[in-house]
C-alpha positions in Angstrom: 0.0 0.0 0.0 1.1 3.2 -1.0 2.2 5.7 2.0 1.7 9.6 1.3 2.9 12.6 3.2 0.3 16.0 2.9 1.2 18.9 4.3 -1.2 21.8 4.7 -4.3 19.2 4.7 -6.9 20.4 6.8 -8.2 22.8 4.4 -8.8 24.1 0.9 -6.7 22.2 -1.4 -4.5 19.7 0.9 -7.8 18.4 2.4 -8.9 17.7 -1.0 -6.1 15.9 -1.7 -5.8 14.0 1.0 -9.5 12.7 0.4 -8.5 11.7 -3.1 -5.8 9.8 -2.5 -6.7 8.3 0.3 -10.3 7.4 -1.7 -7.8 5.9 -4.0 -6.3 3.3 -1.3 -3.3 5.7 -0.2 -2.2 5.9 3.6 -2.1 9.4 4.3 0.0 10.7 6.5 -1.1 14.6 7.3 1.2 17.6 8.5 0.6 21.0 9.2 0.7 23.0 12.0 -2.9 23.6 12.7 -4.0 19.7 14.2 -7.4 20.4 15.1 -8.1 21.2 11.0 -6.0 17.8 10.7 -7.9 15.5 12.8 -10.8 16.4 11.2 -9.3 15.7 7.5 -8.3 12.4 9.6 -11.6 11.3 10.7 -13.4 12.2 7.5 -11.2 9.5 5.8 -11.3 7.0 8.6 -15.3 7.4 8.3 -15.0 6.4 5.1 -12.2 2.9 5.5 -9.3 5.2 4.7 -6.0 5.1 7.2 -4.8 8.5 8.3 -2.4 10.1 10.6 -1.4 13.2 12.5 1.3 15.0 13.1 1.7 18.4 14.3 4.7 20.5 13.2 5.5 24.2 12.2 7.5 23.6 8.4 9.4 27.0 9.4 11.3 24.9 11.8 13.5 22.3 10.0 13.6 19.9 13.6 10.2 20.1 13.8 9.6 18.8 10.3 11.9 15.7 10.7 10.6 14.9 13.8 7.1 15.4 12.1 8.3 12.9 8.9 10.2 11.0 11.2 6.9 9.9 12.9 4.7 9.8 10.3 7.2 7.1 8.9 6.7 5.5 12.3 3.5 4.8 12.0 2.5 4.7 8.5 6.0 3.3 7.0 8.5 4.9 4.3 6.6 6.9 2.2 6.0 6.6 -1.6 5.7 10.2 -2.3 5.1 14.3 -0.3 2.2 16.7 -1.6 4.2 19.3 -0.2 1.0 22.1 0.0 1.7 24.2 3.1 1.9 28.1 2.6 0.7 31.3 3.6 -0.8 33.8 0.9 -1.3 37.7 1.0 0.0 40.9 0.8 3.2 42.2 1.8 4.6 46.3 2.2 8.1 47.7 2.8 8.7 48.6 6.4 8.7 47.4 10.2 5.6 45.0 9.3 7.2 43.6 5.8 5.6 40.0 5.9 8.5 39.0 3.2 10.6 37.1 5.7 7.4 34.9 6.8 6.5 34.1 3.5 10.1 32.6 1.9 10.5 31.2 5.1 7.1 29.1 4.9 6.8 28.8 1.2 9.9 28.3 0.0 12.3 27.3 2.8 9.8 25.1 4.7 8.8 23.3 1.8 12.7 22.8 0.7 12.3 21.4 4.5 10.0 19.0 3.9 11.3 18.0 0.4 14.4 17.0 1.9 13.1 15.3 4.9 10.6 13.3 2.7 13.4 12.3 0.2 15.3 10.6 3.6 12.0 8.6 4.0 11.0 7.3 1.2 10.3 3.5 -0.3 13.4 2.1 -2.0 11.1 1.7 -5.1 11.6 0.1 -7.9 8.3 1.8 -8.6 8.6 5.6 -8.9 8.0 7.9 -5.6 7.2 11.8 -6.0 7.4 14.5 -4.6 5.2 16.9 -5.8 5.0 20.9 -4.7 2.0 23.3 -5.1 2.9 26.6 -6.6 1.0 29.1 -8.2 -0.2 31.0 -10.6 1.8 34.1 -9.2 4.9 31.7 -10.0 4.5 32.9 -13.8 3.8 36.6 -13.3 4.2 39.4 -10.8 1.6 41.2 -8.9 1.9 44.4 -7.2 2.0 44.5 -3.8 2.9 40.2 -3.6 6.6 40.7 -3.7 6.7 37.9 -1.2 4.4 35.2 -2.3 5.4 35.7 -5.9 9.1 35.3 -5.3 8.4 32.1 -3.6 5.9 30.3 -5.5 8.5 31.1 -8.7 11.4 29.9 -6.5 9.6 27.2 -5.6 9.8 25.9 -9.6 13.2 26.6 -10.0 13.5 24.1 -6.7 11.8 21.9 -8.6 13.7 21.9 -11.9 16.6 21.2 -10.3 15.5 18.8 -7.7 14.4 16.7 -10.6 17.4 16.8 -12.3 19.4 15.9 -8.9 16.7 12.6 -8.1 16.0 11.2 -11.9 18.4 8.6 -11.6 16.9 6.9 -8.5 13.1 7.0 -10.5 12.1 10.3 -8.0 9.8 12.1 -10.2 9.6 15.8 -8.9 6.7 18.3 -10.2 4.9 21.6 -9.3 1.2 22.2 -9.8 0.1 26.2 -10.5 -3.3 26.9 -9.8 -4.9 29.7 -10.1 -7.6 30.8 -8.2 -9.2 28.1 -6.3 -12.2 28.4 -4.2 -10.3 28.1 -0.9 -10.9 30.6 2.0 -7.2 32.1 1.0 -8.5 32.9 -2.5 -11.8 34.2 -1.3 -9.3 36.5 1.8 -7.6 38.0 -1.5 -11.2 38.8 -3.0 -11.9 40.3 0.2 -8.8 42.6 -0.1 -9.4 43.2 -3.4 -12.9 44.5 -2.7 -11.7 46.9 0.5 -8.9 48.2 -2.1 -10.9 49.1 -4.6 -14.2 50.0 -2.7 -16.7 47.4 -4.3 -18.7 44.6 -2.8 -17.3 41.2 -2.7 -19.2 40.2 -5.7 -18.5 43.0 -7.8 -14.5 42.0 -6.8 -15.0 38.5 -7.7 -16.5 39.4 -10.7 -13.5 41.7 -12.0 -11.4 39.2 -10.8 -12.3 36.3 -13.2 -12.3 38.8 -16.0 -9.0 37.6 -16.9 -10.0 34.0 -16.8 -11.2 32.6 -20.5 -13.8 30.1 -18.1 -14.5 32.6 -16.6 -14.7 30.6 -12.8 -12.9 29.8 -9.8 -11.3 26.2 -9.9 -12.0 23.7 -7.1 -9.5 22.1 -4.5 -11.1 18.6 -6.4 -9.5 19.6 -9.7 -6.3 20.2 -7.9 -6.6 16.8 -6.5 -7.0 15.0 -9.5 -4.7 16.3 -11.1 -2.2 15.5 -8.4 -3.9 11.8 -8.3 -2.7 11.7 -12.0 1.1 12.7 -11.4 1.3 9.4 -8.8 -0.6 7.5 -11.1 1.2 5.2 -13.3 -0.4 7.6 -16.8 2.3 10.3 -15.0 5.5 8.0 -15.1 7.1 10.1 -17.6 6.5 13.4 -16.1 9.2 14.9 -13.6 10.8 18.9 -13.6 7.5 20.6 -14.5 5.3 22.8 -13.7 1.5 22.2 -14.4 -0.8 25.1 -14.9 -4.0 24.7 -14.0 -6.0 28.0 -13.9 -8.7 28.0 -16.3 -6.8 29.8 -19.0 -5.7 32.9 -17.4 -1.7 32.3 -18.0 -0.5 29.8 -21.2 3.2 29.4 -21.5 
């Protein structure tokens, strides 16, 4: 039985994938720092014959996250791949409360963190284990006022470019997913912001914001999910140093 690592899976998009590959006979093992959110993920799957575990752990802290990995291995056993899907969104402004530290430190750095301690856990194969990192779509372009967030979700695909070159020979496969906007509660805080900045209601902010988006809609954590589902399934065997764009149309590369 396959053994996967999520981190960032009590909400939004890690929850979803955590239902989706443990609905497709995965042992999930879930991380984040929030464990209440967790336990619930946890107990949705056990409700339903899945096997889940726990583990509490701040990715900004690399002890903490192989401790975390360390005992998810523990229970579970070595791992056949990592979702890695733990971040913080939003704005950040120069001065004394620049957020930019916080957000390479938890996009970019703690999911280097939990790369790394995933890779010193993982199944001796000979089937291929991945490791596979969310991004975004603010990986591909800049937005004013997301210094932070965009430099780490586009450092975060130069990590892993190179991390697949560095792990090809031992059948790792390494891959990025970029959504776009994703009905999660961080997509609907930026709509939020979006409508206090320019003065409109949170429909008339949603609306301009899908303007740029030929479906003209919000993607769902599921989508997300399945296309993950399809990297570890034995259709994505071939695919490793990318970065897949899902996001309705709004950026094509």
């Amino acid at each position: 039985m396959r053994t996967i690592a999520i981190t960032g899976a009590g909400s939004g998009i890690g929850k979803a994938i955590a239902l989706r590959l443990a609905a497709d006979g995965a042992q999930v093992a879930l991380l984040a720092r929030g464990v209440e959110r967790l336990e619930a993920t946890a107990t949705e799957i056990r409700d339903l014959g899945g096997t889940a575990s726990v583990h509490g752990c701040d990715i900004r802290d690399r002890t903490q996250v192989e401790q975390a990995f360390a005992d998810a291995v523990g229970t579970l056993g070595p791992l056949s791949g990592l979702v890695a899907n733990s971040g913080i969104g939003g704005r950040n402004v120069p001065g004394p409360d620049d957020r930019f530290d916080d957000l390479i430190q938890t996009n970019l750095v703690g999911t280097y963190y939990c790369l790394r301690a995933a890779q010193t856990h993982l199944n001796p194969g000979p089937d291929p284990r991945h490791l596979i990192v969310i991004s975004s779509i603010l990986g591909r372009f800049g937005v004013p006022g997301y210094t932070g967030y965009c430099a780490s979700k586009t450092a975060l695909l130069g990590l892993v470019r190179a991390l697949s070159l560095e792990l090809a020979s031992e059948r790792i496969l390494v891959n990025a997913i970029c959504p776009g906007w994703v009905d999660t509660e961080m997509a609907w805080e930026g709509i939020d912001g979006m409508a206090a900045g320019l003065g409109v209601s949170r429909e008339e902010a949603h609306r301009i914001a899908m303007e740029p988006v030929p479906i003209g809609r919000m993607g769902t954590p599921e989508e997300v999910a399945g296309t993950v589902a399809w990297l570890m399934s034995p259709d994505g065997r071939a695919v490793t140093g990318q970065g897949i764009d899902i996001n309705g149309g709004a950026w094509m590369g």
